[in-house]
BAVEX-916337 format. One line per field, with one value per atom (N, C-alpha, C, O): residue in one letter; atom name; x, y, z; chain; residue number from 1. Coordinates in nm, 4 decimals, decimal comma. Layout:
BEGIN
rest A ... .
atom CA ... .
xx X ... .
yy Y ... .
zz Z ... .
kette A ... .
nr NUM ... .
This chain:
BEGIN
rest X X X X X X X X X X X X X X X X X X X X X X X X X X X X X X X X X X X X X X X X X X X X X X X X X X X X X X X X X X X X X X X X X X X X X X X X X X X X X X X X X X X X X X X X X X X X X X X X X X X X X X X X X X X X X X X X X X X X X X X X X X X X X X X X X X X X X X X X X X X X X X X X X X X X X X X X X X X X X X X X X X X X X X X X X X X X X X X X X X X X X X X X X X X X X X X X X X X X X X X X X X X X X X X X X X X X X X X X X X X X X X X X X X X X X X X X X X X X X X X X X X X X X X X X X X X X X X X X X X X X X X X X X X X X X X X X X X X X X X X X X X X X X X X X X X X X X X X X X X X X X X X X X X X X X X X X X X X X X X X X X X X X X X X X X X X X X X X X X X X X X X X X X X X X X X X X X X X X X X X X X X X X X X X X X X X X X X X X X X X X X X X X X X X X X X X X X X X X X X X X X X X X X X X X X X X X X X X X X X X X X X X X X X X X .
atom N CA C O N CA C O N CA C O N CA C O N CA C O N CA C O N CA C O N CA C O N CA C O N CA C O N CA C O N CA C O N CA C O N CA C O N CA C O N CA C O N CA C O N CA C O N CA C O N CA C O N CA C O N CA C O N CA C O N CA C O N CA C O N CA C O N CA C O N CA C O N CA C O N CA C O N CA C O N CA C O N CA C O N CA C O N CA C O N CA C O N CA C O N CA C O N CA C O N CA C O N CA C O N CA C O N CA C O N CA C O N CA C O N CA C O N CA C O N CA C O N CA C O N CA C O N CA C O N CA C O N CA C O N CA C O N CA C O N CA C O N CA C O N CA C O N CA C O N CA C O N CA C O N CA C O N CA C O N CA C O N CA C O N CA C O N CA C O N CA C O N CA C O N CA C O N CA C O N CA C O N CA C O N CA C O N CA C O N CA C O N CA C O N CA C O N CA C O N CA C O N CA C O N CA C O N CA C O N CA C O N CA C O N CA C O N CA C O N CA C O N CA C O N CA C O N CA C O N CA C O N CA C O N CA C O N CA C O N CA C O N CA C O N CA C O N CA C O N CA C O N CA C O N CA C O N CA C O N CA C O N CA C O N CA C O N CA C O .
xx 5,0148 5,1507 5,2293 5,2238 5,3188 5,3688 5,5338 5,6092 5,5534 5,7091 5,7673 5,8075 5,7677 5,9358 5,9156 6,0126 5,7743 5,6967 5,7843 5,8462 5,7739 5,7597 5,9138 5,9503 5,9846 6,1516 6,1789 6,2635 6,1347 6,2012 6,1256 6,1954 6,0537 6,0367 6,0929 6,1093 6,1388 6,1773 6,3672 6,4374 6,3838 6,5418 6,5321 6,6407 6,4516 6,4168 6,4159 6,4060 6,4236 6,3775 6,5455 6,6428 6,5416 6,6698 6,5870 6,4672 6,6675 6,6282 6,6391 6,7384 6,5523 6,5534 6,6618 6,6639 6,7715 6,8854 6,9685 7,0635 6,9002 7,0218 7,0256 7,1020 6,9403 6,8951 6,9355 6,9798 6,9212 7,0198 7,1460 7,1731 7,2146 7,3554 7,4265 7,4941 7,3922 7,4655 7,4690 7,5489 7,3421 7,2534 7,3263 7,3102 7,4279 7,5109 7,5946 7,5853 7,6583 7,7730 7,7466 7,8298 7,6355 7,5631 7,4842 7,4683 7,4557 7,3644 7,5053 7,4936 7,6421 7,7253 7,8162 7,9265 7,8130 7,8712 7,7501 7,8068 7,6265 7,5345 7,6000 7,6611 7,5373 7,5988 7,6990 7,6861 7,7755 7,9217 7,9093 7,9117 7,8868 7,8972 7,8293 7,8884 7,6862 7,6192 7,5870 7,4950 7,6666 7,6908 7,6131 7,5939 7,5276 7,4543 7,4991 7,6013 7,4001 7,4473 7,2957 7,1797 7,3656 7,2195 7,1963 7,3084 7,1331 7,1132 7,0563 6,9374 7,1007 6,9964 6,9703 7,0720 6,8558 6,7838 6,7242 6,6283 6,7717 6,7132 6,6502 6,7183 6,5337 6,4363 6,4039 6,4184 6,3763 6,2974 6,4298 6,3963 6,5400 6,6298 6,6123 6,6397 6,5733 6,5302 6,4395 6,4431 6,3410 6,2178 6,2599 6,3720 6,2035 6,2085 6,1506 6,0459 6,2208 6,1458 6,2150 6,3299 6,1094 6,1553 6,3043 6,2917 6,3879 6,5318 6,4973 6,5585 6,3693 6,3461 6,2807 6,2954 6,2180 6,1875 6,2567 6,2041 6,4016 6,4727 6,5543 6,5776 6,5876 6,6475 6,5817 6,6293 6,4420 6,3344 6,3281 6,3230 6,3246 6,3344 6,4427 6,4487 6,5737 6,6775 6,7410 6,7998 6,7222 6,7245 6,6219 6,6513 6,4950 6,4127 6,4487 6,4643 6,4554 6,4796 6,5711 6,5538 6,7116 6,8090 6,7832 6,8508 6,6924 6,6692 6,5953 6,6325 6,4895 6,4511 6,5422 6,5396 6,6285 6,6907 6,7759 6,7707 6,8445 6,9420 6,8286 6,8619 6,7080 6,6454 6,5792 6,5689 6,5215 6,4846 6,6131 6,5745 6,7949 6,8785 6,8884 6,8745 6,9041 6,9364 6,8069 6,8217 6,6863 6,5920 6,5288 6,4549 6,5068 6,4326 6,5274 6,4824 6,6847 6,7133 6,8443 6,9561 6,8093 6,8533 7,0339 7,0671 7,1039 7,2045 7,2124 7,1454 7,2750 7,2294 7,2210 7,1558 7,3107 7,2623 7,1404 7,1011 7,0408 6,9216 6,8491 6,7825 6,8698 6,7992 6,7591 6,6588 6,9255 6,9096 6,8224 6,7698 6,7832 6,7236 6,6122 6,5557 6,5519 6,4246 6,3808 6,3029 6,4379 6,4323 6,4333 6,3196 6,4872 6,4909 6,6548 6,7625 6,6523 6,7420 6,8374 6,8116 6,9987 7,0753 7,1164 7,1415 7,1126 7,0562 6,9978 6,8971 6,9466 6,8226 6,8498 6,9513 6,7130 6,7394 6,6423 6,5207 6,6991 6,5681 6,6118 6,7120 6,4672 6,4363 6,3934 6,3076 6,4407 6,4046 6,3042 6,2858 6,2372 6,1262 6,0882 6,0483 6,1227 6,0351 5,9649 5,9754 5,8772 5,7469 5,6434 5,5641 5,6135 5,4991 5,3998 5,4075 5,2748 5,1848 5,0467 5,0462 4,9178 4,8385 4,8907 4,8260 4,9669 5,0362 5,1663 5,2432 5,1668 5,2551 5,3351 5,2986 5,5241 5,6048 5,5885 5,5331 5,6532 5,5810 5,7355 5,7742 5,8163 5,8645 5,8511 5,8193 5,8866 5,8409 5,9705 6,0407 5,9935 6,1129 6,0262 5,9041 6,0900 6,0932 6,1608 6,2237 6,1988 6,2675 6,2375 6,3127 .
yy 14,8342 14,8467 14,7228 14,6735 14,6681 14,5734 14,5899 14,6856 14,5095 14,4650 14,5537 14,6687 14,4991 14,5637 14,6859 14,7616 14,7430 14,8867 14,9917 15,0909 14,9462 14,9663 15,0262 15,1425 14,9103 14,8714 15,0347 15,1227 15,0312 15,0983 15,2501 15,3471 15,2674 15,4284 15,4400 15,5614 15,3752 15,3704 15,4174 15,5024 15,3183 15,3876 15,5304 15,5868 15,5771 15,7208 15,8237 15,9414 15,7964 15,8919 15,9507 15,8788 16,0781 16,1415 16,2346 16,2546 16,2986 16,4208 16,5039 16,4977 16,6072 16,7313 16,8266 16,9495 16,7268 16,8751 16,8365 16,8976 16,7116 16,7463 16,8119 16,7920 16,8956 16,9971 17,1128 17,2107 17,1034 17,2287 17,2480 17,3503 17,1730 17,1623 17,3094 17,3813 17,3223 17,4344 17,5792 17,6624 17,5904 17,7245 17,8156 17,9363 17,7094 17,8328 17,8856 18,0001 17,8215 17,8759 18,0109 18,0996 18,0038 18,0604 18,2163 18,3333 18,1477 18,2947 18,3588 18,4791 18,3068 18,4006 18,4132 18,4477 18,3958 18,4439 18,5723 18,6441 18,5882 18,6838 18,8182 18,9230 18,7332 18,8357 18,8937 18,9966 18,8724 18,9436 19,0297 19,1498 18,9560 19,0780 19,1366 19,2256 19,1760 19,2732 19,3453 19,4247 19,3082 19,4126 19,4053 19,4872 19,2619 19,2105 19,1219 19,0567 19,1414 19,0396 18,9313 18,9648 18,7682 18,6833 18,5844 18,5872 18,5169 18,4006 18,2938 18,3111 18,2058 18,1170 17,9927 17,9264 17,9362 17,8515 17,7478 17,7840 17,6220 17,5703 17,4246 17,3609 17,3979 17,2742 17,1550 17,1808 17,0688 16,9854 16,9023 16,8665 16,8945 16,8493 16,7038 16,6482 16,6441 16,4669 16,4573 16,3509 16,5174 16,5455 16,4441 16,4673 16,3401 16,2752 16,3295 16,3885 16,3218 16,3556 16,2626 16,2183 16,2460 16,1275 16,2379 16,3595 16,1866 16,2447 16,3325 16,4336 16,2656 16,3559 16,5146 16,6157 16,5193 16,6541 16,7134 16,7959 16,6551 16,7191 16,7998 16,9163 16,7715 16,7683 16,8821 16,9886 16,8645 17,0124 17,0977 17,2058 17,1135 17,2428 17,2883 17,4082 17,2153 17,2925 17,4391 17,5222 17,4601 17,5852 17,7129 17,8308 17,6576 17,7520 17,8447 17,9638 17,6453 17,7592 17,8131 17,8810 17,7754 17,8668 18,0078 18,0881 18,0635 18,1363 18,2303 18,3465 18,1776 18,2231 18,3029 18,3998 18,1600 18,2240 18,3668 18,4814 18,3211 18,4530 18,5945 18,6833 18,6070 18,6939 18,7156 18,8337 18,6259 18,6600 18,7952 18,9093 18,7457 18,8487 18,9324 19,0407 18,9552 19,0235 19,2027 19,3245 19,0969 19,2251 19,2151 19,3135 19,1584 19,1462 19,1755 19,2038 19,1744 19,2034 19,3116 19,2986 19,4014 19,5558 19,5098 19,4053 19,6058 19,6843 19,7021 19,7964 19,6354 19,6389 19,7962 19,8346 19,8712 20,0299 20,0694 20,1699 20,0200 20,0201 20,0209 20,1105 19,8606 19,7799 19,8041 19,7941 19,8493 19,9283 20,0515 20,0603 20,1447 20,2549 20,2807 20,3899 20,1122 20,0730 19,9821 19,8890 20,0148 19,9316 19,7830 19,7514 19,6700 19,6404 19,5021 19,5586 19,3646 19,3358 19,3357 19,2630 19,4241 19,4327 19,3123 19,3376 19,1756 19,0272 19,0122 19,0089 18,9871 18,9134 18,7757 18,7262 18,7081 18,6294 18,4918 18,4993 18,4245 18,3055 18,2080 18,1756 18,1517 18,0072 17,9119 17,9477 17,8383 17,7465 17,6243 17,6464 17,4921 17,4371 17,3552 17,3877 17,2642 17,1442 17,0869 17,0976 17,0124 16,9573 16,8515 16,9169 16,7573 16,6918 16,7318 16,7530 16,7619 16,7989 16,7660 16,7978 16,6891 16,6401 16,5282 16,5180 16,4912 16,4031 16,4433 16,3665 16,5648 16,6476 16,7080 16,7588 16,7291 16,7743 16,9442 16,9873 17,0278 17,1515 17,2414 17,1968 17,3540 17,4115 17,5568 17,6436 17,5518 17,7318 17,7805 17,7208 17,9497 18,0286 18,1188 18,1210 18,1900 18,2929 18,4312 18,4092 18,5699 18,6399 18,7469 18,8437 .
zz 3,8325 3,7833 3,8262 3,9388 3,7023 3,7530 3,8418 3,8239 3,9072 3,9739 3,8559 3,8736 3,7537 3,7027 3,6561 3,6607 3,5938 3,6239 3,7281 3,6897 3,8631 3,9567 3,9827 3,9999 3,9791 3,9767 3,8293 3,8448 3,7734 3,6376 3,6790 3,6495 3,7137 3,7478 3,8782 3,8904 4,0009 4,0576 4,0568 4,1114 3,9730 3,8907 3,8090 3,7956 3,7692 3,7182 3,8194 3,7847 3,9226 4,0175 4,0576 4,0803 4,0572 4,1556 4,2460 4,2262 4,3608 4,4357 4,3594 4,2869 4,3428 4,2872 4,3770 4,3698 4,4827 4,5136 4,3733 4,3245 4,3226 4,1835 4,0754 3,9810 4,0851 4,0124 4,0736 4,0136 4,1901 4,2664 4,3175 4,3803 4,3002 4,3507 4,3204 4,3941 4,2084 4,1527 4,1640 4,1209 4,2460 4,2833 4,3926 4,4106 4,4753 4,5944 4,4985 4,4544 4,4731 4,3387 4,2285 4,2089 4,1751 4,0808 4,1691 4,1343 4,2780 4,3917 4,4336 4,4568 4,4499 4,5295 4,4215 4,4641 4,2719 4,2120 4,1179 4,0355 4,1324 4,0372 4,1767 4,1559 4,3644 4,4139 4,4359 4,5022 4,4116 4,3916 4,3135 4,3403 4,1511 4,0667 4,0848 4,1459 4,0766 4,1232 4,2601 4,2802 4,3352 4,4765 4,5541 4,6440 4,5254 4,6696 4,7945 4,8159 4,8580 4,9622 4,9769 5,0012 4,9462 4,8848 5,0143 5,0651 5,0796 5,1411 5,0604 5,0337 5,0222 4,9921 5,0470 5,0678 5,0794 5,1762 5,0790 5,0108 5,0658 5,0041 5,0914 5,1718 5,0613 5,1321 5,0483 4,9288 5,0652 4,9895 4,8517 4,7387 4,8969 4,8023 4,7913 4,6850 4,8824 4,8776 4,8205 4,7587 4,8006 4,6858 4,5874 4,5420 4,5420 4,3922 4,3190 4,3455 4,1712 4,0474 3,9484 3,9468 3,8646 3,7422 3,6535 3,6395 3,6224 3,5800 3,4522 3,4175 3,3779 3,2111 3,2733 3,2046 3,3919 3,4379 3,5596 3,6343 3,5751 3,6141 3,5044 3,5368 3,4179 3,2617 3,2582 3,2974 3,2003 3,1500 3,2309 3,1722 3,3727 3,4792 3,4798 3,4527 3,5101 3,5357 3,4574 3,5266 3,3072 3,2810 3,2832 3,2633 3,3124 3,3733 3,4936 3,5204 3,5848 3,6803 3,7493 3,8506 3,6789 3,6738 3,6375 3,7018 3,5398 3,4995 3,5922 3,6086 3,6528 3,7568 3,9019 3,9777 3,8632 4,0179 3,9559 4,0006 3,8528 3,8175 3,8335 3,9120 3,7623 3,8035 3,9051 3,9383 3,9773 4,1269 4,1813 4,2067 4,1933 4,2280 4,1281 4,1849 4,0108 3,9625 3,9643 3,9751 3,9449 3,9860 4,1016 4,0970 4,2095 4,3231 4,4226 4,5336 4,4015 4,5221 4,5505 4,5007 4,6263 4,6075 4,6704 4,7263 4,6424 4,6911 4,8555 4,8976 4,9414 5,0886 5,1545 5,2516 5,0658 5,1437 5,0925 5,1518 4,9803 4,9410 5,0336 5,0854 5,0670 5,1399 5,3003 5,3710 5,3165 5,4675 5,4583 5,5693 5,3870 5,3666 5,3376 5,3315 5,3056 5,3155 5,4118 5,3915 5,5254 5,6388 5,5924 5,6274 5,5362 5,5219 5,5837 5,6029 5,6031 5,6160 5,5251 5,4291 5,5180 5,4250 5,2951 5,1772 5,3642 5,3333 5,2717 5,3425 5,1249 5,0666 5,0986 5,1477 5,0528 5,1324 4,9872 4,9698 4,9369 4,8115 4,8796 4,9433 4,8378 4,9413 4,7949 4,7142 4,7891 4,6891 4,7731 4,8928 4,7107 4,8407 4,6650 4,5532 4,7227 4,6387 4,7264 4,8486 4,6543 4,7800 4,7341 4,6664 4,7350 4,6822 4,7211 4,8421 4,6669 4,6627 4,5608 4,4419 4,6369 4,5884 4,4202 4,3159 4,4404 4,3821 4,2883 4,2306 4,2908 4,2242 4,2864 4,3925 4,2247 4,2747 4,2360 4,1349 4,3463 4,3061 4,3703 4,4783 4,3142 4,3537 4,3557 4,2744 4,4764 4,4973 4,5626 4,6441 4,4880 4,5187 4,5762 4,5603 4,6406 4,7469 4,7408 4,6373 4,7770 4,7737 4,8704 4,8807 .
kette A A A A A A A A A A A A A A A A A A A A A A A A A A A A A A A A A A A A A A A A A A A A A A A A A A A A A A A A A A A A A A A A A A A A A A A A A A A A A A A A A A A A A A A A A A A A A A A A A A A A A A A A A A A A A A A A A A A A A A A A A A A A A A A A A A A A A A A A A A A A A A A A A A A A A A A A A A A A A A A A A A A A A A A A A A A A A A A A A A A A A A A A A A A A A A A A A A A A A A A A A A A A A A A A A A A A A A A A A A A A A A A A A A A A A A A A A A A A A A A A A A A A A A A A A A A A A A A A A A A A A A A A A A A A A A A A A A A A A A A A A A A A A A A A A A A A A A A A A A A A A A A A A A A A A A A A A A A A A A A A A A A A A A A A A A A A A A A A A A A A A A A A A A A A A A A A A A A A A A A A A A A A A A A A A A A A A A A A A A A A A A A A A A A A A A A A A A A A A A A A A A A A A A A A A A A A A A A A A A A A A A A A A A A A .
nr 1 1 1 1 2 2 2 2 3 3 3 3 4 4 4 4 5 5 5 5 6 6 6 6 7 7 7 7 8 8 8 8 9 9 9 9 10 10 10 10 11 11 11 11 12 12 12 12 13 13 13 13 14 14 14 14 15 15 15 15 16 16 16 16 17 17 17 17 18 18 18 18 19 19 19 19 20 20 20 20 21 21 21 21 22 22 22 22 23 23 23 23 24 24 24 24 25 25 25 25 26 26 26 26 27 27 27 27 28 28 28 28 29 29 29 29 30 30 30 30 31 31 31 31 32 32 32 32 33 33 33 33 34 34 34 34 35 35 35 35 36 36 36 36 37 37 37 37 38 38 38 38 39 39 39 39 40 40 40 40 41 41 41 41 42 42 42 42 43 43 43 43 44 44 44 44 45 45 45 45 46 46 46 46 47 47 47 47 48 48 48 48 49 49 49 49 50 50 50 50 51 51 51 51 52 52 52 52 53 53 53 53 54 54 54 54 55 55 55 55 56 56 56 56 57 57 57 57 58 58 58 58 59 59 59 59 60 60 60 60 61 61 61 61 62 62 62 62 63 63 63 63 64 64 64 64 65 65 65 65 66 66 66 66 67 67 67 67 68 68 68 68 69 69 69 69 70 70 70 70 71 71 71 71 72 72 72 72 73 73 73 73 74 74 74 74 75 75 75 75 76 76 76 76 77 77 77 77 78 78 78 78 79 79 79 79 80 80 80 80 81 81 81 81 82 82 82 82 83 83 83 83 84 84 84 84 85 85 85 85 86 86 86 86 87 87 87 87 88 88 88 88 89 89 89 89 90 90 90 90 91 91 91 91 92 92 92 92 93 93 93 93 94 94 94 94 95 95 95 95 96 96 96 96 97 97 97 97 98 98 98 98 99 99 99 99 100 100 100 100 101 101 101 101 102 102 102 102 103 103 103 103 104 104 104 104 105 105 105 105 106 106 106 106 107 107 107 107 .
C-alpha cells in the first residue's frame, strides 16, 4: 500500500464512540418511558472504523439497543422478584479482533 493509500484510509477512520454518542440519551429516554431502570456501559469507543461502516451499523444497532430494553429488560419490581439487580444493566464493546472490528452488546 502506498503513502497516500495509507494517508486516505487513514482519514476514513473515526472511533466507533461516534456511532455511540447518542445511546445514553436514547437508553434513559426508552427507560423512562417504559418504567425501567437501564445502566449502560459502554467500552471500546476509540475503536476505529472506516466512516462508510459507521454509516451502515448505526441504525441496526440502534435497533438493537432499543430492543435489548424494550424486551430484555424487566420492570425493577420484576426484577427484584426474580432476585435479580433492580438495574439492568447493556454493555456495548467494540473491539478489534483477528483483523476485524467486532461489537458486542450485553444485557
Amino acid at each position: 500500500m502506498t503513502e497516500v493509500q495509507q494517508r486516505v484510509m487513514k482519514a476514513r477512520m473515526q472511533p466507533s464512540g461516534d456511532v455511540g454518542n447518542k445511546f445514553p440519551r436514547t437508553v434513559r429516554n426508552l427507560a423512562l418511558s417504559g418504567g425501567t431502570e437501564v445502566q449502560l456501559d459502554m467500552h471500546g469507543q476509540d475503536t476505529e472504523l472506516d466512516r462508510t461502516i459507521i454509516e451502515a451499523i448505526k441504525d441496526p444497532l440502534t435497533r438493537l439497543v432499543r430492543n435489548a430494553i424494550d424486551q430484555g429488560i424487566e420492570a425493577p419490581d420484576v426484577r427484584r422478584g426474580a432476585d435479580k439487580n433492580p438495574t439492568g444493566r447493556l454493555t456495548l464493546r467494540a473491539f478489534h479482533e483477528d483483523g476485524r472490528v467486532k461489537h458486542r452488546n450485553s444485557g
